[in-house]
N, C-alpha and C positions, 0 to 999 in steps of 0.2 A: 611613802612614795612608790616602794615595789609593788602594791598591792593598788595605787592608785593607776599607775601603769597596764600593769596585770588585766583590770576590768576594763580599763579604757579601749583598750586593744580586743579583746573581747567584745564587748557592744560594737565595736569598730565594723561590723558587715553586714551586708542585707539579709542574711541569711540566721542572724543570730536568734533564739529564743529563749524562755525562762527557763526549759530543760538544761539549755547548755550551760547556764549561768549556776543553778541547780544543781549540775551534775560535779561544775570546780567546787562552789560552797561543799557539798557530800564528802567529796576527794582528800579535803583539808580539814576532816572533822567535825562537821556539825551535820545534827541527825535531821532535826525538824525545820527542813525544806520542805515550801511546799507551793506549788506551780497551778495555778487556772487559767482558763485561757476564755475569754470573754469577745464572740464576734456581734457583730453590729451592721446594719449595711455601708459602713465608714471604714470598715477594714478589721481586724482584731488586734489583741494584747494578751499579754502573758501577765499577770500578778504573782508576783512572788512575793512570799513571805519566812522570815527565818525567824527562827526564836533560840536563844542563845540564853542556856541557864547560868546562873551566877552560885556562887558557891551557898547562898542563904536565902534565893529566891524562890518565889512562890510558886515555879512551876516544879522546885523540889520541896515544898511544903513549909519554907523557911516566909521568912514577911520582909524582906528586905525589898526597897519598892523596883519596880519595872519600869523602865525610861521606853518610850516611842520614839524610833526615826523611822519618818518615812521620806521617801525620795521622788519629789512631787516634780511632775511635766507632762508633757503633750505625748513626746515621743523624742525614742533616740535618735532617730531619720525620717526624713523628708523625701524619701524616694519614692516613687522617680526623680522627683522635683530637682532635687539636690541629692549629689554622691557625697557620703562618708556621714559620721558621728554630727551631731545636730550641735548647736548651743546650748536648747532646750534640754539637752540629756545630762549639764553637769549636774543635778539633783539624783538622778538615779544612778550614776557613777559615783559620786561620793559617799552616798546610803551604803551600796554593796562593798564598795571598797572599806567602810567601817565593819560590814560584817567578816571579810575576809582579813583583816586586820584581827579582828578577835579569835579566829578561826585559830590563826598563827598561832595566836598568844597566849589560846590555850593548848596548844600541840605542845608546847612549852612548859605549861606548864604556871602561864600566869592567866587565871579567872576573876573575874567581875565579881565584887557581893551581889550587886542585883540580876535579876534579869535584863534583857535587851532582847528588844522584840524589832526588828527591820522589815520594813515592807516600801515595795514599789513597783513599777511595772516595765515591762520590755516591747517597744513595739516601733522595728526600723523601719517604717514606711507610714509614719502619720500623717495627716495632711498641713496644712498652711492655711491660717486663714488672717484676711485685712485685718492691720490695727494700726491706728499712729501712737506714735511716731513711728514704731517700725513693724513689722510683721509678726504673731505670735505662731507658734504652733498650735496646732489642733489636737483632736486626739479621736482613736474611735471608737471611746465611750465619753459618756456625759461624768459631770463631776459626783455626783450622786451616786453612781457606782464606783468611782477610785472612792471615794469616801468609805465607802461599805465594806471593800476591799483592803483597805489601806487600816485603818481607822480598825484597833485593835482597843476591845474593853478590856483586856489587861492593861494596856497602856493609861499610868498614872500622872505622865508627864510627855509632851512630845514636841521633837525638835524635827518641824519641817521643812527640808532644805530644796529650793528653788531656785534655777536660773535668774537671777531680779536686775536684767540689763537693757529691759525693751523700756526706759523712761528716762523720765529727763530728773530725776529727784535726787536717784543717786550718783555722786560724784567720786566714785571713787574705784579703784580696781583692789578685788579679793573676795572679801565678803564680807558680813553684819548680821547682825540681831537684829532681831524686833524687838519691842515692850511686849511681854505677857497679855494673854487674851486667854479669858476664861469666862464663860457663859454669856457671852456679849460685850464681860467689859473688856477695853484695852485699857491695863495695868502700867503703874513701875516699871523700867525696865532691870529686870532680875542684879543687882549685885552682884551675888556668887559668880551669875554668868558673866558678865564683864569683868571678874576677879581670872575668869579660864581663860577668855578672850585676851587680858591683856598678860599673861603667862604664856601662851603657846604662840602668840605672835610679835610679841615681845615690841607691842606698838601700843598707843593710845587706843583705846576700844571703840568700833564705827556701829552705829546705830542706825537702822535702815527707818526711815520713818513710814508709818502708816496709820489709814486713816479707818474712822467706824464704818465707811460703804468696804474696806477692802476684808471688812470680818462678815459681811453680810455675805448669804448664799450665791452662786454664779444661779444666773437664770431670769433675776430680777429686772434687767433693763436698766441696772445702775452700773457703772465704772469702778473698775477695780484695778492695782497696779498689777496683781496677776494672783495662780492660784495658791500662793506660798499660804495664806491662812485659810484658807478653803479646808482643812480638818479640823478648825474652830468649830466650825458649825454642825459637826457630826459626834462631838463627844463633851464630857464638863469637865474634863483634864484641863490644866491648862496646857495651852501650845507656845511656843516660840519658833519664830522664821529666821531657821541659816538662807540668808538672802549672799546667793553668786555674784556678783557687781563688777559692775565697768564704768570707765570714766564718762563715756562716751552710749547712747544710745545700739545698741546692740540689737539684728534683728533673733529672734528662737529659733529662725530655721535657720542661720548662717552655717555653715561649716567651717573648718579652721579657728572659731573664734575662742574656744576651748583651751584653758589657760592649766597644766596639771600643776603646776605651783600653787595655784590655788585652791583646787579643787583637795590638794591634800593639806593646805593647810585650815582649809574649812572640817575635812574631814579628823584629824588631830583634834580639833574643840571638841566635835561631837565624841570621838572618843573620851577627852578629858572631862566631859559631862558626865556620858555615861559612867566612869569610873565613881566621881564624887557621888552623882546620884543615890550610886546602887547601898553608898556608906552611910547615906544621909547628910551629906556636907555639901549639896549644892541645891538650895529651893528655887521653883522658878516664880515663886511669889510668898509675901507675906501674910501671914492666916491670920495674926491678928487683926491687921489693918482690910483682908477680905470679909471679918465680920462686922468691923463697922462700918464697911461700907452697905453690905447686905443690909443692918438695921438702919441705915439712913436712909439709903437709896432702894433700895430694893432690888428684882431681878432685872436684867434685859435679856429673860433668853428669846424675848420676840426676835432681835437681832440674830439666833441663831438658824429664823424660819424664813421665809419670802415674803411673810409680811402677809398687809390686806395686800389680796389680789384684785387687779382689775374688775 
């Protein structure tokens, strides 16, 4: 919760950038920060990415695997439009508040076996664009480059956490999983994961549902609940989506609508992920049951493309 705070307040101004988010992560310990800044004629952003070694990972030459969170939105602010921290930004509050959370913990003197590699982006003044049922935010890059940006090839496994309150599907306030999606298909939904899920929230486990148009790339002309599996399509890891949720349709650019109770109990799983990951005691899918699906069905990674074009 300190640390979910900490960033909250932080992203909180128009003024904020990936330096300054950058400059706390450095403050508190971790070396490999590192900040781009990307304009567009829609405005610019800051990508940030941290990579966080674990006592037997592979960025110290050990093979214990490397878990991905990135922290997927439009933007933290809507300004001019709207004053203060967005809806849209509980994905990249929860990301950084898990890296600063690790930061801590290993000040301490407690590390990860694996790696953990975090990425997201910083940019308080995105724009707003129509959607029903309620408004999404914009962003001012295309998804193509958060993908590029985001979307780390060390990453073995990735948990991408999104605002997911602009619909009518989900009914519920805190947050959810998706099923596993890996090179097209949408999978099982992970065990082990709903083993963390129902340990740190100490509730029955909620399952966000999703559909094959919402693994397919943005750009197509087709409908998607939003961009939480948008890094499906950029890597053959598989992904799972920490989906934000409310009872109630939620617009991205709201302000006030930002619940930290949840945001850090979303952030807690992703931590207890990374922890099991990095030991090898949490898969986000079955390998046996991935090969016989491969020999019966074959690939879909046309799903991971935009298809025939027009």
């Amino acid at each position: 919760m300190k640390q979910v705070i900490e960033i909250y307040e932080l992203l909180d101004s128009p003024e904020v950038s990936g330096e300054e988010v950058a400059d706390i992560l450095r403050s508190r310990g971790l070396e490999d920060v590192s900040v781009k800044t990307i304009k567009s004629e829609r405005g610019q952003t800051d990508f940030v990415k941290i990579r966080i070694p674990g006592t037997e990972g592979k960025i110290g030459g050990g093979s214990a695997k490397t878990l991905g969170v990135i922290g997927r939105l439009g933007g933290i602010g809507a300004r001019p439009e709207m004053v203060g921290i967005v809806s849209d930004g509980d994905g990249a509050v929860t990301a950084l508040s898990v890296a600063l959370k690790l930061a801590d913990m290993r000040s301490k003197g407690d590390r990860l076996k694996g790696d953990v590699v975090v990425a997201t982006h910083v940019c308080p003044n995105a724009p707003i664009r129509p959607h029903k049922p309620v408004p999404f935010m914009g962003s001012p890059v295309g998804i193509g480059v958060m993908n590029r940006e985001e979307v780390d090839e060390s990453m073995e496994a990735v948990l991408s956490i999104d605002t997911t309150k602009g619909n009518r599907i989900v009914k519920w306030r805190c947050f959810a999983i998706t099923p596993t999606v890996k090179e097209g298909w949408v999978l099982k939904v992970s065990d082990d994961l709903l083993d963390i899920m129902e340990i740190t929230t100490g509730r029955i486990p909620r399952v966000c549902p999703i559909t094959t148009q919402d693994i397919t790339p943005y750009g197509t002309d087709i409908d998607h609940i939003n961009s939480i599996m948008q890094p499906c399509t950029a890597t053959d890891a598989p992904v799972v989506g920490v989906a934000i949720t409310s009872e109630v349709p939620v617009p991205g650019c709201a302000t006030g609508a930002s619940h930290v109770t949840d945001i850090e109990e979303a952030a807690r799983f992703v931590l207890e992920v990374a922890k099991a990951y990095g030991k090898g005691l949490c898969s986000f899918y079955d390998e046996d049951q991935w090969e016989i699906i491969q020999k019966r069905y074959g690939p879909l990674k046309i799903l991971q493309t935009r298809g025939n074009e027009p």
